[in-house]
N, C-alpha and C positions, 0 to 999 in steps of 0.2 A: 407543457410549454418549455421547462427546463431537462428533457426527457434527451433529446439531442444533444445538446453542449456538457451533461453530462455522462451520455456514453463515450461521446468522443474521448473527455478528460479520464475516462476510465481504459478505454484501449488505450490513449499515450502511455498510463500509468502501466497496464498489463507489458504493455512492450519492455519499458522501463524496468519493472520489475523482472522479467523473463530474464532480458540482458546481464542484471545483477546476477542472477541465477545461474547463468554459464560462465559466466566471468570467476564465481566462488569456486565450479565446476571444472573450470581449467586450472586455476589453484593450486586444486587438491589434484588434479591428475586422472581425474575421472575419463572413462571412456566416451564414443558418443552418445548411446544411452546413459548414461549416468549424470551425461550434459542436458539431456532432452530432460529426465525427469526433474532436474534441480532445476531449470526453467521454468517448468512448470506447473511445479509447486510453489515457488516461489511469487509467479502470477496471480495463482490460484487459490493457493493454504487458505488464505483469508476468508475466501468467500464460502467457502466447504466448510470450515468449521463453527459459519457463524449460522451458515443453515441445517448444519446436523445438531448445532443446539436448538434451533426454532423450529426443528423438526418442517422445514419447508423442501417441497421440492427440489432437489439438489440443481443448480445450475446447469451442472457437467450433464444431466440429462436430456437435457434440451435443448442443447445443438454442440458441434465439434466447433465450434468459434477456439474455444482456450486451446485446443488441441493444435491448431491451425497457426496462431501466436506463437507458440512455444517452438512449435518445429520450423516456423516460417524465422525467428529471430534466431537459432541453432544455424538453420542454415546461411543466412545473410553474415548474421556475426564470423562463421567460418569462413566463409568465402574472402570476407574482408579483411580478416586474422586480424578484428577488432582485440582479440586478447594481449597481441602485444603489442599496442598501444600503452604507452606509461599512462598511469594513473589514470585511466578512463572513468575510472567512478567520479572524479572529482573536479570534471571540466561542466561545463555550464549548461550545456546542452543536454548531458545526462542526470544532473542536478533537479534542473529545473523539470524534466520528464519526469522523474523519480515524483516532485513532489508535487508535480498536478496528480501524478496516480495517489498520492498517499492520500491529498484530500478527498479526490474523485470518491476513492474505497471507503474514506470515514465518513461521506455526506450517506454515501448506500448504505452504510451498515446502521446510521444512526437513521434513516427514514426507513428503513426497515424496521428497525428496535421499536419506531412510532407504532406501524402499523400494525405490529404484533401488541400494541397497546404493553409494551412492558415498561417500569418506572425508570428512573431517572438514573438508575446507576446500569440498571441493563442497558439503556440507551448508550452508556458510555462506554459498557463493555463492548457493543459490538459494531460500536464505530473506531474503536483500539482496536479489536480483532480482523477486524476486515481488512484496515488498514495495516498492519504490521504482520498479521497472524503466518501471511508467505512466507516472508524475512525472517520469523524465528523458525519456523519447518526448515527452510534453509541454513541457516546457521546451524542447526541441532545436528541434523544431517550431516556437515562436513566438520563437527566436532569444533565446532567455535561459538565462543560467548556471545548470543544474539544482541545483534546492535542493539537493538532498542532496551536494554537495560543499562546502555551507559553511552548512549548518544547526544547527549542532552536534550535538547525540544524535537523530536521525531515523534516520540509517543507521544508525547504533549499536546501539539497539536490537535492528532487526532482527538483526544479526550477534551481539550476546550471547545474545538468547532461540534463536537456531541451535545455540550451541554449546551453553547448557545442555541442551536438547534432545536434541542429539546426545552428549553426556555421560551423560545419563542411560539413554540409549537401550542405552548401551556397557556400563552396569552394568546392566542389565536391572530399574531402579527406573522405568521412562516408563510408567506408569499413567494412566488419565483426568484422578483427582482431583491427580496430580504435575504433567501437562500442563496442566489449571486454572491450578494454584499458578503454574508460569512465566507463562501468559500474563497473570495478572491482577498478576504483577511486573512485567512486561515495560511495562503499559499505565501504572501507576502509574509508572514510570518514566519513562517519555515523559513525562507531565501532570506530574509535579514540575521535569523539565529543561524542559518548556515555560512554565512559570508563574516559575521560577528564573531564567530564559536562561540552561540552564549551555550551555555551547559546548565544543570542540575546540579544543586552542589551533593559532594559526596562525604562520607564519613569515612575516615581514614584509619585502617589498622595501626597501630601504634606498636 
């Protein structure tokens, strides 16, 4: 029943993500492959390493969809020389795409975490990892500190909408329309901490 509305939020996110991905790719100076690959790892990372730890059939086997995203966003983004656009990560449009993906990836990695019947903090490991796992192969890759360790509520999300998830799941209330209810918390969350700058606090070298 919620099979549909969340592939969709997961292609917006894949695109979403992909874009980041050539945007950090133009950056550094990379060539066209070098754009193609940080695209699409960045769409991608997450969902690859959350099944090479579940030991499940890897996604990328079962059809060229990410393949298709990643070169399909390469070439639109170039054509449109989206790159120099000022500050494109941070207009609304791209905002909001970023974080329907971010939840989209953390609702799959945490209804996956269920069905592999794994506890409570697996569960939240790989709805973290789905969700953000691109974004640090990305960052790693062009030699910068991955967001998600000093973004404030990015990861976070991911790991709250896990656990209510996984909470609910435990009392046998995880319904379609309950499953809704957390993601479209989860995403409203994100967009109020992003619009807020609320952050994580941090401990300061002295």
């Amino acid at each position: 029943m919620y099979a549909l509305p969340l592939y969709i939020a997961s292609l917006v996110g894949s695109i979403a993500f992909a874009l980041s991905g050539f945007l950090a790719g133009v950056r550094k100076d990379l060539d066209l492959m070098g754009l193609f690959i940080l695209a699409f790892i960045t769409a991608n990372g997450g969902g690859v390493i959350r099944d090479v730890l579940l030991s499940r059939p890897v996604a990328l086997m079962q059809d060229a969809e990410p393949f298709f995203i990643a070169g399909g966003v390469l070439l639109v983004a170039s054509m449109l020389r989206l790159h120099r656009l000022q500050q494109l990560e941070t207009r609304w449009y791209v905002v909001v795409s970023d974080s329907i993906g971010l939840v989209a990836f953390g609702v799959t990695g945490a209804m996956i975490g269920m069905e592999a019947q794994t506890h409570f903090f697996g569960v939240l490991s790989l709805s973290l990892l789905t969700a953000v796992g691109g974004g640090v192969l990305r960052d790693i890759l062009v030699n910068e500190k991955p967001v998600v360790l000093h973004s404030g509520f990015y990861g976070t999300v991911a790991l709250v909408q896990g656990g209510v998830l996984f909470v609910l799941q435990q009392a046998h209330w995880l319904t379609p329309a309950s499953l809704l209810l957390v993601a479209c918390a989860a995403l409203a969350l994100r967009l109020v901490a992003f619009t807020r700058r609320w952050s994580i606090p941090k401990l300061r070298w002295e």
